[in-house]
C-alpha positions as YAML, in Angstrom:
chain: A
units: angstrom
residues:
- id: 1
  name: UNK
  ca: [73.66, 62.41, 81.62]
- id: 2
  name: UNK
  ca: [70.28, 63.24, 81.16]
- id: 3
  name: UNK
  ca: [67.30, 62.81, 78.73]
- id: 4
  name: UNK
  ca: [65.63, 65.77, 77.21]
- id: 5
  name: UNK
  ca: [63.01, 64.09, 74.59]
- id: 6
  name: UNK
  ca: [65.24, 61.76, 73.02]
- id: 7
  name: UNK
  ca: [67.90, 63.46, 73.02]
- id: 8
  name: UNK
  ca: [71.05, 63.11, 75.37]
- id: 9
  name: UNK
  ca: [72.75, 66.65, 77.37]
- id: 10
  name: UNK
  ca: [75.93, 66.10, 78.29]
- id: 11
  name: UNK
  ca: [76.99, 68.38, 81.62]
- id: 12
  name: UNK
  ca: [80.71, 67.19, 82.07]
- id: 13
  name: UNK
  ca: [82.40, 69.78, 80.13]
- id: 14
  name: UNK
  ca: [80.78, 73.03, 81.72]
- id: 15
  name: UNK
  ca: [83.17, 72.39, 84.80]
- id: 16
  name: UNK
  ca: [86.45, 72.88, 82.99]
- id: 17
  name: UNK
  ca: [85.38, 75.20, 80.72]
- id: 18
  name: UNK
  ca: [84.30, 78.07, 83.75]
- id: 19
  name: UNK
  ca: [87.81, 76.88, 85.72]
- id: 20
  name: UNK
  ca: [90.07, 77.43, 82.69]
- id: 21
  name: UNK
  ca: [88.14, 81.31, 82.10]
- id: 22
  name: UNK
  ca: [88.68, 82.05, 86.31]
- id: 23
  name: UNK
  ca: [92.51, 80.98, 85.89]
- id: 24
  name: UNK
  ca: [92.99, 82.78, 82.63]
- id: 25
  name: UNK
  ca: [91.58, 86.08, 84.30]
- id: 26
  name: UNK
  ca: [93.29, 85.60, 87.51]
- id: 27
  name: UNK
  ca: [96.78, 85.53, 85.38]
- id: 28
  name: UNK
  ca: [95.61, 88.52, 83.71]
- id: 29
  name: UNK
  ca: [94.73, 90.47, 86.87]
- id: 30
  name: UNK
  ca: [97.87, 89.43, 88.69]
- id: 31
  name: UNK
  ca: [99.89, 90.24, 85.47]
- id: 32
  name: UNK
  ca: [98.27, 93.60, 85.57]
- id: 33
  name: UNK
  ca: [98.92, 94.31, 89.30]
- id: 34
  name: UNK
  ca: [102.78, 93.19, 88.93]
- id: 35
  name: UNK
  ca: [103.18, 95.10, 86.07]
- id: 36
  name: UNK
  ca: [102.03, 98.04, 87.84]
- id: 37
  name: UNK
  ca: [104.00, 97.78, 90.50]
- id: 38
  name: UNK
  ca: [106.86, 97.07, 88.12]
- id: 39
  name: UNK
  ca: [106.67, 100.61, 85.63]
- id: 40
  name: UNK
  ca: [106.64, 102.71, 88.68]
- id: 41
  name: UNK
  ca: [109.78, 100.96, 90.05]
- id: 42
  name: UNK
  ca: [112.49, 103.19, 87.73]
- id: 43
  name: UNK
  ca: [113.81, 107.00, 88.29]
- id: 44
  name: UNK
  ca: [110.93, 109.37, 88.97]
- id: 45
  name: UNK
  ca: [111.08, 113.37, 89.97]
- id: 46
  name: UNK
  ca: [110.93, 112.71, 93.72]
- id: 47
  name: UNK
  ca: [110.93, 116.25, 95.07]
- id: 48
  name: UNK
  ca: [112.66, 118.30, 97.52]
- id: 49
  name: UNK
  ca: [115.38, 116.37, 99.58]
- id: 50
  name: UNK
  ca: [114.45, 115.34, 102.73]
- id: 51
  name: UNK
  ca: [115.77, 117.96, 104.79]
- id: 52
  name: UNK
  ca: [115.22, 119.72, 108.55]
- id: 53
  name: UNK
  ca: [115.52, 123.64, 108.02]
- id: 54
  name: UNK
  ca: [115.41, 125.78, 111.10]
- id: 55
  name: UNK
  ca: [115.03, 129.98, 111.54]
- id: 56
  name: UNK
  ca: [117.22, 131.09, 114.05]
- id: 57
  name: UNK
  ca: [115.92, 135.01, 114.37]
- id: 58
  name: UNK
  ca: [119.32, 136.70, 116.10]
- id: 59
  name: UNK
  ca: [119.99, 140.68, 116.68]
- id: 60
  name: UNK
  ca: [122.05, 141.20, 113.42]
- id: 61
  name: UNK
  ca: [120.73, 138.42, 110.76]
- id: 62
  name: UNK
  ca: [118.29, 135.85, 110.28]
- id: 63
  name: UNK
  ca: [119.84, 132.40, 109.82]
- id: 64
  name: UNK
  ca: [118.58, 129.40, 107.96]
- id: 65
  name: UNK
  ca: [120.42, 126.20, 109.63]
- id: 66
  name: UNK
  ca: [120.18, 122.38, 108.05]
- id: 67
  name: UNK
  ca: [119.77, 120.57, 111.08]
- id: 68
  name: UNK
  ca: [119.94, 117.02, 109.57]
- id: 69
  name: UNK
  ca: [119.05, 115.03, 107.06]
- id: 70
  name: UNK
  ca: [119.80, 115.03, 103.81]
- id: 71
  name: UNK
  ca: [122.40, 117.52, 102.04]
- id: 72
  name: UNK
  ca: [120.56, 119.95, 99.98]
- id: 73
  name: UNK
  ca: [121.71, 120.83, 96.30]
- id: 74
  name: UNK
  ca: [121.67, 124.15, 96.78]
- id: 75
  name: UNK
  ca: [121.03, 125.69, 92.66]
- id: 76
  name: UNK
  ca: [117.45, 123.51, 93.31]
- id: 77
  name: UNK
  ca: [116.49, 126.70, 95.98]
- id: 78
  name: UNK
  ca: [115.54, 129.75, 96.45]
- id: 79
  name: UNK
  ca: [114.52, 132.08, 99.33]
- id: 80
  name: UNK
  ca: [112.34, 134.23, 99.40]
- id: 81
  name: UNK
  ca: [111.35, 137.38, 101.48]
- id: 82
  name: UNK
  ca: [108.55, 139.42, 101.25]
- id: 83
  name: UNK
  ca: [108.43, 142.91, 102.92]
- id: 84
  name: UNK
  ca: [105.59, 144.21, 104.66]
- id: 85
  name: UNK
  ca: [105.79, 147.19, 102.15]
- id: 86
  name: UNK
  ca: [104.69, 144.52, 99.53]
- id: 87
  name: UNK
  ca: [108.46, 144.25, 98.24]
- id: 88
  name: UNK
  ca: [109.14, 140.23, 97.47]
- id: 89
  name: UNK
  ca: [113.18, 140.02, 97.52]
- id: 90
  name: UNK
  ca: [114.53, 136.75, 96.56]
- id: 91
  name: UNK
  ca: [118.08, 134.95, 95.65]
- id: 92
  name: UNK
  ca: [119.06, 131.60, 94.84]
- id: 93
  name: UNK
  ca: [120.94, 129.70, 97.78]
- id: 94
  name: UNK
  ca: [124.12, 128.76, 95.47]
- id: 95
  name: UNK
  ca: [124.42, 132.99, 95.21]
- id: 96
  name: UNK
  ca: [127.14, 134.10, 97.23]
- id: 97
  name: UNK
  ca: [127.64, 130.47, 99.49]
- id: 98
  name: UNK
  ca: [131.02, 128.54, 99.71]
- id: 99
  name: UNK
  ca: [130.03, 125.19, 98.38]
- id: 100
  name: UNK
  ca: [127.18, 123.73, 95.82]
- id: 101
  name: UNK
  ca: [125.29, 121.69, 98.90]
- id: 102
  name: UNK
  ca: [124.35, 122.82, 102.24]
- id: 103
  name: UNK
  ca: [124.89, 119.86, 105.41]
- id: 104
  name: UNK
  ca: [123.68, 119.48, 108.55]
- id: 105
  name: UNK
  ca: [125.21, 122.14, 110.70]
- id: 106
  name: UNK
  ca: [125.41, 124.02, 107.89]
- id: 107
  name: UNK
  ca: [123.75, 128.15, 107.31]
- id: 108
  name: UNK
  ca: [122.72, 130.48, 105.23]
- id: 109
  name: UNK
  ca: [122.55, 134.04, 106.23]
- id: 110
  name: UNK
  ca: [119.91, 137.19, 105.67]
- id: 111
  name: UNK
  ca: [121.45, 140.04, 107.21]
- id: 112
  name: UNK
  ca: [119.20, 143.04, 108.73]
- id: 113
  name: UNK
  ca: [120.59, 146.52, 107.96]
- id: 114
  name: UNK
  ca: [119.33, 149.71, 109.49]
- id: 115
  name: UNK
  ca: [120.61, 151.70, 106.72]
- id: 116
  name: UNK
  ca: [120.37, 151.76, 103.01]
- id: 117
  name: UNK
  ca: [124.07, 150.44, 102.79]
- id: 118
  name: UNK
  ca: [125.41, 148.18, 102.82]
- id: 119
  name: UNK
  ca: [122.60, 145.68, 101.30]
- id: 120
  name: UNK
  ca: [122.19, 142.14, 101.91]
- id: 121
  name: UNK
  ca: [125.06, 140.42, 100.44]
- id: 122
  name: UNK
  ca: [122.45, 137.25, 99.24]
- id: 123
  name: UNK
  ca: [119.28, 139.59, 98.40]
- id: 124
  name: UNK
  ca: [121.00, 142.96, 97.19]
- id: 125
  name: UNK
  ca: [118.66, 145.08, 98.76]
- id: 126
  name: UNK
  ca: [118.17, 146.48, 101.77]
- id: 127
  name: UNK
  ca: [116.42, 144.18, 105.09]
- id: 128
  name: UNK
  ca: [115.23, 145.87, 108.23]
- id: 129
  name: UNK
  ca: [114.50, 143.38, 110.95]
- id: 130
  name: UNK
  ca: [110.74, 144.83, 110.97]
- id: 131
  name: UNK
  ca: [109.76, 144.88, 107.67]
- id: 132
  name: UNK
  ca: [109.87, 141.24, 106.54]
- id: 133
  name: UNK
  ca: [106.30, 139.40, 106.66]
- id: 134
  name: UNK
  ca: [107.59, 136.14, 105.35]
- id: 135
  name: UNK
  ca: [110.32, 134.48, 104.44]
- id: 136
  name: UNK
  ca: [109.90, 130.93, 102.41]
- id: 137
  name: UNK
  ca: [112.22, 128.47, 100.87]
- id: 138
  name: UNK
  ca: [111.48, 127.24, 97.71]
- id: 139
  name: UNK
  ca: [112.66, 124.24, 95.77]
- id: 140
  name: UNK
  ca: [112.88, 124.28, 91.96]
- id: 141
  name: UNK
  ca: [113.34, 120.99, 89.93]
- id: 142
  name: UNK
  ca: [116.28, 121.38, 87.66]
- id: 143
  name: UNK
  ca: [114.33, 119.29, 85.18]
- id: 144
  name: UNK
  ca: [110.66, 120.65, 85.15]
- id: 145
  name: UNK
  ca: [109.12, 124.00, 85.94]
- id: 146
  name: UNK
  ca: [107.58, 121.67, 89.05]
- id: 147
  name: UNK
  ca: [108.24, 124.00, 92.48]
- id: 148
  name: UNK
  ca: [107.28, 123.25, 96.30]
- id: 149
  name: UNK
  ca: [107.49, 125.32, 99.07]
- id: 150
  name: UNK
  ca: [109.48, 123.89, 101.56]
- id: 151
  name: UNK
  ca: [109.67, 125.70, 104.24]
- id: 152
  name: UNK
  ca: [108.24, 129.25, 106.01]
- id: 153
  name: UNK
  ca: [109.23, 131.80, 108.84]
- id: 154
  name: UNK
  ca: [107.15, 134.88, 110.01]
- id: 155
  name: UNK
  ca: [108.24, 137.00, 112.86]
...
């Protein structure tokens, strides 16, 4: 205790008063991070699945082979194969495919032609060996307009 002119200033209760405002806003902070962490916990729109794709460039067809990981669901993808004309050719991998999901060791065929006929049975048109420039994969979520380019292959 102290004097100030007569009068006495009590310090004792300045102590308790700054301890009970740090533990109030330390709750509040660590309420806030848990909380956090605890809304982003439930079902979100992940993505593509987690998937290795490999190009295997042969004389007669380009294939597309899962080599592991997780099965794709194929009506989420698309390829697509742009010409070197400027043509962009593209079909969805549930078109013309025995099954709704593709597994490792599992692959999906673009066949080269050297003739008008027959075309592509997955594409519909007509794919010379030298006139593709690119060919991507593309996923599309079934729930939002959200795509994502999975995967590429040049020549």
């Amino acid at each position: 205790m102290s004097f100030r002119k007569g009068r006495a200033v009590v310090c004792r209760a300045v102590s308790p008063v700054i301890g009970v405002i740090l533990m109030v806003a330390i709750t509040v902070i660590l309420a806030a991070v848990i909380g956090t962490f605890v809304m982003n916990m439930g079902p979100s729109e992940s993505g593509p699945d987690n998937a290795r794709l490999e190009f295997e460039n042969s004389t007669g067809w380009l294939s597309i082979v899962h080599d592991g990981g997780e099965a794709l669901s194929l009506s989420e993808y698309r390829v697509e194969v742009e010409m070197s004309t400027g043509g962009l050719h593209q079909a969805g991998m549930d078109e013309h495919y025995s099954g709704s999901e593709m597994t490792a060791g599992d692959q999906w065929n673009i066949d080269y032609t050297s003739s008008v006929s027959p075309p592509d049975k997955h594409l519909g048109r007509t794919v010379n060996v030298g006139s593709i420039k690119e060919v991507r994969i593309i996923w599309e979520s079934p729930s939002t307009t959200q795509t994502q380019l999975v995967d590429t292959w040049s020549p």
